[in-house]
Every structure is written in structure tokens, then in C-alpha cells.
N, C-alpha and C positions, 0 to 999 in steps of 0.2 A: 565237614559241611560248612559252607562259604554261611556267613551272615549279614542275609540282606537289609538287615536293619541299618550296617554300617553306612550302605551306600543310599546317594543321591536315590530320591521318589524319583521311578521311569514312569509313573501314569498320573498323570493329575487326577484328584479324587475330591477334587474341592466341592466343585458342582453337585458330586454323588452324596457327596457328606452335607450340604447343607440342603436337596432336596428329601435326603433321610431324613435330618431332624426336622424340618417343615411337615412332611406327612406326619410323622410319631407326633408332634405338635397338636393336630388337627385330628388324630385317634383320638388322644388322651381327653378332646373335648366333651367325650364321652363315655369313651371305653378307663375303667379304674385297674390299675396291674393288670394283669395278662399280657406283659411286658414280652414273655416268650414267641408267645403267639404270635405277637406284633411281628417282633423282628424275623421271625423265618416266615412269615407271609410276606413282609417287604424284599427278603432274599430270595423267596420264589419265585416273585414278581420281578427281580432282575437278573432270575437264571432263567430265565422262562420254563417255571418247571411249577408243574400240577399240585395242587395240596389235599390231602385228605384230611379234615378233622374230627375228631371224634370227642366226647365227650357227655356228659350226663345232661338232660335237657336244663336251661336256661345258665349257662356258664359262657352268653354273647358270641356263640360259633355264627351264629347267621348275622347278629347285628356286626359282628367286624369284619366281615366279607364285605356286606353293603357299605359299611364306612370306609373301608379302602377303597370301593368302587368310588366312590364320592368325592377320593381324594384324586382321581385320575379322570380326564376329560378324554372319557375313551368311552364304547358301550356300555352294555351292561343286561346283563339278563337272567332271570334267574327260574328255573324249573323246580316245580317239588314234585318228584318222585314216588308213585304209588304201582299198586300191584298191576293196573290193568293198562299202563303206561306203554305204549308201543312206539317202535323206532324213528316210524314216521313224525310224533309228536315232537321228536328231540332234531332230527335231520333235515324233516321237509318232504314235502312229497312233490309228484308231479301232477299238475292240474291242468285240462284241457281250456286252453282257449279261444274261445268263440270266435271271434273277431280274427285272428290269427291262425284259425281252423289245425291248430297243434298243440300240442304239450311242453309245458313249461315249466322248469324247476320252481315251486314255493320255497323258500329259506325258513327252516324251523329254525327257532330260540339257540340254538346251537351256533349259530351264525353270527357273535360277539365276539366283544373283546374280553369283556368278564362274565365269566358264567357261572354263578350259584348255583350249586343241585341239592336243595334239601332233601336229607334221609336219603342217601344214595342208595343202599342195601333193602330197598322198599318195592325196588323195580325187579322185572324176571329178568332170567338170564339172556333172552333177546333183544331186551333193550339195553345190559347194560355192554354187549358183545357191541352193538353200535357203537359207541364209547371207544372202540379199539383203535378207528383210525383215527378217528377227530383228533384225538389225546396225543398219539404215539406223533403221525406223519402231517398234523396240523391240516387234514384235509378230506374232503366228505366225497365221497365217489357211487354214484345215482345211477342205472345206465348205462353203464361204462362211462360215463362223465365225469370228471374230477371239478370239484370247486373248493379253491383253497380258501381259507381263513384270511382273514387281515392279524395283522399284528399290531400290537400284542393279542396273543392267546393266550389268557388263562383261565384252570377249571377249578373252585375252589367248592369239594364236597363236604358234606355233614352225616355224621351217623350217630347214633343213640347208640352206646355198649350197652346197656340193661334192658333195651329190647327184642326180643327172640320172635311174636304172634309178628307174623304177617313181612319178615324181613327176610332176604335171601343173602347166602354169604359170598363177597365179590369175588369173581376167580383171578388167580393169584396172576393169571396175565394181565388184567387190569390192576390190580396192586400194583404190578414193578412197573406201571406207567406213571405212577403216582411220587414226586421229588420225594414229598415230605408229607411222612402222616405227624401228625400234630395230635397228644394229647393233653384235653384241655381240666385242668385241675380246679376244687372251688378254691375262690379267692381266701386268702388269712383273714384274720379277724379284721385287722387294721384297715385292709384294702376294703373289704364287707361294709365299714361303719362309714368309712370316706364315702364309697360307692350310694350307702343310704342318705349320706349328706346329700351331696350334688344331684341325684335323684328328685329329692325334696325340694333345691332349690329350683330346679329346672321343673317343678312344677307339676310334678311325675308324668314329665313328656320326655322321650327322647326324639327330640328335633333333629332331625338328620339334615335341617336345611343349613346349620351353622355351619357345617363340612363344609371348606373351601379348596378349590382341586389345587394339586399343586404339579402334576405334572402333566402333559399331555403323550399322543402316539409318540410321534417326534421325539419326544424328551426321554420317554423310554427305553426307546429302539438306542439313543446313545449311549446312554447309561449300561444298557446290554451289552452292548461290544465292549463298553470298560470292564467287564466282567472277565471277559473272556481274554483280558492282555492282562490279568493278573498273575504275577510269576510262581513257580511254582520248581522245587529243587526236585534233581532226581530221587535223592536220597526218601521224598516225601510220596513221590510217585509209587515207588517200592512199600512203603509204610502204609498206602491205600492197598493196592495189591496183597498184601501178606494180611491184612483185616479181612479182605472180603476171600482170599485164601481159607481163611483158617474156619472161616462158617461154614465152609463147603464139609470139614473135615471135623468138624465138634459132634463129640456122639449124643449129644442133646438134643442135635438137632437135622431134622429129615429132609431137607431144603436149605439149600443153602442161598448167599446172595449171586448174583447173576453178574456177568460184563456191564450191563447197564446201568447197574446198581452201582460198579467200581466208578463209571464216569460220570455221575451223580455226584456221589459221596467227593469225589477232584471237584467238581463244579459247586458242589455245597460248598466246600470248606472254601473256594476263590470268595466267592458272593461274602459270605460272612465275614472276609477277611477285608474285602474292600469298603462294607456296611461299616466297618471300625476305622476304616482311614490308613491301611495296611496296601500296597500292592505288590503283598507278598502273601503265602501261607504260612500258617507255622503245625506244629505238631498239635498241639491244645484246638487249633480250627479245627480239625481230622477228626481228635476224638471227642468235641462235640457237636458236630454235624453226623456222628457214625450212629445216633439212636436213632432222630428224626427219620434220616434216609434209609437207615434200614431193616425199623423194627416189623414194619408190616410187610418184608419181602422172604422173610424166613417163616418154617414149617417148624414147629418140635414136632420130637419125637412122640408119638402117643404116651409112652409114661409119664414123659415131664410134662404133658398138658395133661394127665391123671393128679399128679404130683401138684398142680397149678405153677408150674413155674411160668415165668414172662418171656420174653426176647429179650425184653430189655436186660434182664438180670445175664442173660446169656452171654449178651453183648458187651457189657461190662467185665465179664471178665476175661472175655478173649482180650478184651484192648488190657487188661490187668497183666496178663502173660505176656504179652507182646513188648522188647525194647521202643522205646518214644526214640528217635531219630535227635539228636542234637548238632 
């Protein structure tokens, strides 16, 4: 395998790398560690790919959605999701009008560039089936009317694991729309005492007006096609392939990843690799973009969700079995 490190940078990454470190800049003004979190919502944001978060309540899934929204001079919208939530609410409807003597698409909340869903697993399974085209083909179809999105689109959800009264569980077609599930952990101690510092200082407000944007539509849309001329060897093409291979084929597990899942997981590991100042992949981007992307697209088997095993654990060790490509 050729080593692209040896050779001349084919993509200038300059711009990409200093409007990364300007947003992470402009996080930190208030979000403390969840450094993870940060950076694969920044790589989703320039793969254009969906994020699910999950995590215990108050661990900043919703205040860093809104601070990313803050750092981009694009929409913004946000929905929270509840039981009696219908599609119309999220899509739009058609309203007759007067003057016009017809009917005319209204644009529901859905019709952003950033769109928040608090507690996505809160809504029935009609609303979250709406969901299916917005997410997959970036496009709402009324009527037989299609009304595409502006770019960028992204949809960045939140859900509570620890609660079960009045939650429905998303169907797994909805999952494989989603880049990246993100789980979000509580901070260390360290990060805990900083976080109560600056809290204190800032007066126990968090001011979201100090967010200053740093990138705009435009500025986005460029940075996205850098994405996509990030190089990639065959030899790594095959080492995605044979990952999402081998989940098909683990007796652990009863679902496996999907074709869409493998051109995710190529597209994660590009993003992350260009977020580093790379415009190349390597093995190490593959196997750690391979939990993110793919832990909420696989099934266990009913024993080893008897058993409590994870995906994640799953997943770990298929990449453990598998040669790394050098």
C-alpha cells in the first residue's frame, strides 16, 4: 500500500482547519470537555450526515446543538417531540387561500437548515415515518408536490436512554438514516469542577449571545465538497467492506450493517480525516468512526440482549479479528 503521507497535500485543507478550530473556539465558550461530541457534530456537519444523540438528561445534548447552530449563519429550528405530535406539525400543511381562492403549501419547522428534535423517541410511529424522506432524499413531497430543502440540511436529535413511560422505539429504517449516533458520557471530575467554575463566573447564565458565527451557507457547501476529494486507497475501501461484511455474519448479532452504512462509515472516516489536516484516510480513521456509525444500525441477537451485551462491545471485536490494512 502506497503511502500518502509521503506525497505533496492534493487538497488544500487550510481554510477547513482554521474554520474548525474557530467553531471549537466559540463551543468551548461554553460547552466544558465533550470534546467527542464536538468533533463528530462538526464531521457531520461537513458530511452532511444526520446525528442522533443520546445520553442521560443534562449532559448539554441540546445546549450543543444550539451552539453549533449559533456558530453557522444558516436557519435554525428546533421541535420537541411528544406523543400527540403529528406530521403535519413537522412537514406543513396545505391552507386554503382566500384571496387566491386555492390551496397553498404552509412550510412546517422542518423547512431549516438546522433542525433540533428534542426527545425524538417521544413521537408515534406517524410522525417519525415523515422523517423518512426529509432525512434520506433531503426533500418533502405534499400532493404529489416535491419541495426540496436548502442546503445545508441537518437533523440533529436527542433521546433519554433511561426513559421507557411514554417513548416509542425508532424503526430501524430511521436509524440507518442517521451518520452518527453519539453517546454522550458525564464529564470527569476535572472537567465537572472547571465546568462549575465558569458557570459561576458567567454568573449562572449561559449566554448563548457570546456565540459568534463563523461560517455561513456558502462557506459550508465548500468545505463539503472538500470532503468528498478526500483520497482514499483501495486497499481501505476493502477494509470498510470486510467490517460491515463481517456484522452481517457475527452470530451475536441478528442484523447486520447495511450498503449505506458501508458508504457512511468511507465518508466518516474522509470528514474525520480532513478535520485533522489529512487528505487522506488511514486505518485508525475506519476504526474509530466504525462505533459512532454503526452502533445503532445493528440488531443482537435476543440472548446477548438477555446477556446485556452492547454493539459497541460487538463491534470492537470484529475490528479486533480483522487485519488493519498497512
Amino acid at each position: 500500500m502506497e503511502r500518502p503521507e509521503l506525497f505533496a497535500q492534493r487538497t488544500d485543507l487550510t481554510a477547513l482547519q482554521d474554520a474548525v478550530q474557530r467553531l471549537k473556539a466559540e463551543v468551548r465558550k461554553i460547552i466544558v470537555g465533550q470534546q467527542q461530541m464536538v468533533e463528530l457534530l462538526t464531521a457531520a456537519l461537513l458530511a452532511e450526515g444526520h446525528v442522533l444523540i443520546e445520553g442521560v438528561p443534562g449532559v448539554a445534548k441540546t445546549l450543543s446543538a444550539r451552539i453549533l447552530a449559533k456558530t453557522l449563519s444558516v436557519g435554525f429550528a428546533r421541535l420537541q417531540f411528544t406523543p400527540d405530535l403529528m406530521p403535519s406539525d413537522v412537514l406543513g400543511t396545505m391552507v386554503y387561500n382566500l384571496q387566491k381562492s386555492e390551496f397553498e403549501f404552509k412550510r412546517g419547522p422542518i423547512f431549516s437548515n438546522l433542525v433540533l428534535i428534542d426527545e425524538i423517541n417521544r413521537a408515534p410511529a406517524k410522525t417519525q415515518a415523515a422523517l423518512f424522506e426529509v432525512m434520506e432524499e433531503r426533500q418533502v413531497t405534499l400532493d404529489g408536490v416535491t419541495y426540496p430543502m436548502d442546503k445545508p440540511f441537518l437533523v440533529i436529535a436527542t433521546q433519554n436512554p433511561i426513559e421507557h413511560e411514554g417513548t416509542y422505539r425508532l424503526p430501524e429504517a430511521q436509524l440507518d438514516r442517521f451518520f452518527f449516533k453519539i453517546e454522550v458520557e458525564y464529564p470527569s471530575f476535572e472537567e465537572e469542577t472547571t465546568m462549575l467554575a465558569e458557570f459561576h463566573e458567567r454568573k449562572n447564565v449561559n449566554d448563548l449571545g457570546v456565540i459568534a458565527p463563523v461560517l455561513n451557507a456558502a462557506q459550508v457547501a465548500e468545505h463539503q465538497q472538500k470532503i468528498k476529494a478526500v483520497h482514499v486507497e483501495p486497499s481501505l475501501l476493502q477494509y470498510v467492506a470486510k467490517i460491515i461484511q463481517h456484522t452481517r455474519n457475527d452470530s451475536a448479532l441478528y442484523l447486520g450493517a447495511s450498503p449505506r452504512a458501508a458508504m457512511m462509515l468511507m465518508t466518516a472516516s474522509k470528514a474525520i480525516a480532513a478535520l485533522r489536516g489529512r487528505d487522506f484516510i488511514t486505518p485508525e480513521d475506519i476504526r474509530e468512526m466504525a462505533l459512532p456509525v454503526l452502533r445503532h444500525r445493528l440488531i443482537l441477537t435476543p440472548e446477548k440482549e438477555m446477556e446485556g451485551v452492547k454493539p459497541d462491545e460487538v463491534l470492537k471485536q470484529i475490528l479486533s479479528r480483522l487485519e488493519v490494512p498497512r
